[in-house]
N, C-alpha and C positions, 0 to 999 in steps of 0.2 A: 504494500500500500504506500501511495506517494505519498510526502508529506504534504501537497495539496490538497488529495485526494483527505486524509486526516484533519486538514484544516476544517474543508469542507464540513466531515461530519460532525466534526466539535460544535462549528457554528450552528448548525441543523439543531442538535442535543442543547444549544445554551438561547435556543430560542425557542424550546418546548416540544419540536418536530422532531418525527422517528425520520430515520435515516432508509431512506428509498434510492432504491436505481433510478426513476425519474426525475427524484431530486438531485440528483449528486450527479448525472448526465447534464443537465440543465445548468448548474451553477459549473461544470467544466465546459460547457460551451461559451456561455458567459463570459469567464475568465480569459476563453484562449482568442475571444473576438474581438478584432480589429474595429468593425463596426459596431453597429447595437440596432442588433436584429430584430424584426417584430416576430408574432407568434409563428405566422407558417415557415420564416428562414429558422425560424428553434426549431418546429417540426421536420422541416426539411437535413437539420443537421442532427437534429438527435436518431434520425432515423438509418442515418449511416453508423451509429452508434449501438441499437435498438431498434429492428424493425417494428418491436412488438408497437411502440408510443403514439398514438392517438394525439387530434386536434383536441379533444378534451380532457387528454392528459394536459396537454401542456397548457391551456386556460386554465384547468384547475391548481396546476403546479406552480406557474409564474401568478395566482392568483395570492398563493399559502405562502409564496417567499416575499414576493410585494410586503402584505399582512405582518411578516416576521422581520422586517426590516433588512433583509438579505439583496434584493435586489430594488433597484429602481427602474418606475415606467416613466417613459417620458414623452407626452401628449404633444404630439405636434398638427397643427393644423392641417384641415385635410387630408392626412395620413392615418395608417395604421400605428398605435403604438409602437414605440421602442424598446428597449431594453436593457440594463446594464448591471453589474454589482454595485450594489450599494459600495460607495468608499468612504473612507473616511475624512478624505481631502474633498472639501464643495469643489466645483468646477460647474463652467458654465458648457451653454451647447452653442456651437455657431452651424446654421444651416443651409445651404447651399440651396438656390429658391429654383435654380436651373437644373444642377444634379440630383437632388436630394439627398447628397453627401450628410452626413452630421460630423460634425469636428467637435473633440471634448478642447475648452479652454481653462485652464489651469492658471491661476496665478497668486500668489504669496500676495501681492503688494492689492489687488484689489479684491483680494478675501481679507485683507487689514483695513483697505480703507470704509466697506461696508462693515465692518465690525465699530470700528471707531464712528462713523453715522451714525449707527444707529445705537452706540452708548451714551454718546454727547443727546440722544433722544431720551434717554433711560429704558431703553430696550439691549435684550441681548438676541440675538444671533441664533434660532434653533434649527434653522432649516433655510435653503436658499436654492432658488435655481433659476437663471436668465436663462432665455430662449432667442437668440441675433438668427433673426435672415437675412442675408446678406447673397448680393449677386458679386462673383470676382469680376473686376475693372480689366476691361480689354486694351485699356491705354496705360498698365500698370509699369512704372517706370523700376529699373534696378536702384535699388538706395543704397 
């Protein structure tokens, strides 16, 4: 057993849930994706994994790990939900309005400066997530 795979099942156990092949298929797909795939690219990948896996497994799977704070959906306009591990680092999403790319955006200094906002408010910080659509510039100059 990998130590991913262990990771895995700890989180499953420290968030109440018995530890299933569907669940632990689905939080390694998750993991090992470049993108953030809606339900049918999980089905279509857990299936190369599991041909047993069902369209209602995996609504009801990505439904139980949402629920346990494992992963996160991420509603994008006119689209099918997304999908990703929950992390512990906030990041934003930037969306591609012409590809339908999604790019995770990461950053130290404006996850400090929405904390410091919204202290100088008297709030703190339990959750966050920006959604940028954005078209890339066809006259994009090298900087």
């Amino acid at each position: 057993m990998s130590a991913e795979t262990t990771d895995f099942a700890t989180a499953l156990r420290e968030a109440g849930l018995r530890v299933t092949q569907q669940r632990m298929v689905l939080l390694s797909i998750l993991m090992e994706a470049a993108d953030h795939p809606n339900a049918d690219e999980l089905l279509s990948r857990a299936r190369e994994m599991d041909d047993s896996v069902s369209l209602a497994t995996v609504y009801r799977t990505i439904s139980t790990l949402e629920e346990a704070g494992l992963i996160r959906k991420l509603s994008l306009e006119n689209e099918p939900a997304r999908y990703e591990l929950a992390q512990a680092a906030e990041h934003d999403h930037l969306v591609d309005i012409d590809s339908g790319e999604v790019i995770e955006l990461a950053s130290a200094e404006i996850n400090r400066l929405r904390a410091e906002l919204a202290a100088r408010l008297g709030y703190e910080i339990v959750s966050q997530h920006t959604l940028i659509r954005a078209r890339k510039t066809r006259d994009r100059q090298p900087g």
